[in-house]
C-alpha positions as CSV (number, residue, x, y, z in Angstrom):
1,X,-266.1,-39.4,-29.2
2,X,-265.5,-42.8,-28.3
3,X,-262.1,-42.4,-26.4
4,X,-263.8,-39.4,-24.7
5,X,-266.4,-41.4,-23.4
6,X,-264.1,-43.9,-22.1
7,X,-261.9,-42.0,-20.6
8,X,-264.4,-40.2,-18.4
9,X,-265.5,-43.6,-17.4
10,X,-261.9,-44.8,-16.5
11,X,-261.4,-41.7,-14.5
12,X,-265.0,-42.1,-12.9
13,X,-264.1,-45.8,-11.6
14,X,-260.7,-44.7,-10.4
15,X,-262.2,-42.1,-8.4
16,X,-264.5,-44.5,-7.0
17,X,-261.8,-46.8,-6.4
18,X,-260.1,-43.9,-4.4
19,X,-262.9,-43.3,-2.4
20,X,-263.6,-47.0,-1.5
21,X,-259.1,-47.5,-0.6
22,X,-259.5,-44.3,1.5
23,X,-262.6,-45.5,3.2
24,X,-261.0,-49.2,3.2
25,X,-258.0,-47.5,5.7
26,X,-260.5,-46.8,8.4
27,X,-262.9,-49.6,8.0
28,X,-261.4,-53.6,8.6
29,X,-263.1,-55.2,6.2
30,X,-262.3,-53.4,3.0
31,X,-258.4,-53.8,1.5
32,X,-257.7,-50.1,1.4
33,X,-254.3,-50.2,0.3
34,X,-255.4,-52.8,-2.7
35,X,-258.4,-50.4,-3.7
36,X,-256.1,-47.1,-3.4
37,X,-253.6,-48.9,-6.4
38,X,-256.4,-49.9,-8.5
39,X,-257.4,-46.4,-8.6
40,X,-254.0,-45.0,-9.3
41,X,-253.3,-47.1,-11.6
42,X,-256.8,-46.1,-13.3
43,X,-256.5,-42.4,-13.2
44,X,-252.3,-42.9,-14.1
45,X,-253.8,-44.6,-17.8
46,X,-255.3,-40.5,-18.4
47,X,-253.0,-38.4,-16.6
48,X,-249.4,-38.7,-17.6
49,X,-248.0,-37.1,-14.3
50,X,-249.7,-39.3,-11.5
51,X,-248.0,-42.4,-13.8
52,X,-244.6,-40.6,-13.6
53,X,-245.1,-40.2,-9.8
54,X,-246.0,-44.0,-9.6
55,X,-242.7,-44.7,-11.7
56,X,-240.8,-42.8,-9.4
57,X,-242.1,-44.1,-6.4
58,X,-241.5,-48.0,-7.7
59,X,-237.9,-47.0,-9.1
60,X,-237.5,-46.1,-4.6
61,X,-239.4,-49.3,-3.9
62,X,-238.0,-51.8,-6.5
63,X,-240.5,-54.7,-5.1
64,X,-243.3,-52.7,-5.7
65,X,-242.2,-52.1,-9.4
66,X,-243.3,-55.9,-10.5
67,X,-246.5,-55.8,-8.8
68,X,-247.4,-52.2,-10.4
69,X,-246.5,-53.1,-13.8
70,X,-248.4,-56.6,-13.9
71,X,-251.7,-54.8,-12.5
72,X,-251.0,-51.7,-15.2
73,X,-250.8,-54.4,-18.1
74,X,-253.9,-56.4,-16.3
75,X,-255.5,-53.2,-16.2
76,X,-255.1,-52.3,-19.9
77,X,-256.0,-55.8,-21.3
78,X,-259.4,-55.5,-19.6
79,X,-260.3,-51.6,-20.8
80,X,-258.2,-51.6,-24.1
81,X,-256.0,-48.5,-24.7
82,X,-257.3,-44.7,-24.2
């Protein structure tokens, strides 16, 4: 019940953090770009396929791959596993 609960939570912030990257693109003062990872990286810790399409996109971008994985491991020391 516990995982459950955190889960939905995790997926709840990462949509957030969607919305706020997407609207960060139009408006100057938010980091879009820096708001859209956070939430990819969220929603990648429950879905298996958007992490395999983040892998595959850093394996094309190798200085991206770095950056990802030190967030992703950032990420997971805060929340704990799901």
């Amino acid at each position: 019940m516990r995982n459950k609960i955190k889960k939905t939570a995790v997926l709840t912030i990462g949509v957030m953090f969607l919305i706020l990257g997407l609207i960060g693109l139009v408006l100057p003062v938010l980091q879009g770009v820096l708001f859209l990872l956070i939430g990819l990286i969220l929603i990648s810790l429950c879905f298996p396929k958007v992490r395999s399409f983040i892998k595959h996109y850093t394996e094309r971008q190798p200085h991206l791959s770095p950056i990802i994985d030190k967030l992703e491991r950032w990420i997971i020391k805060i929340i704990g596993e799901i």
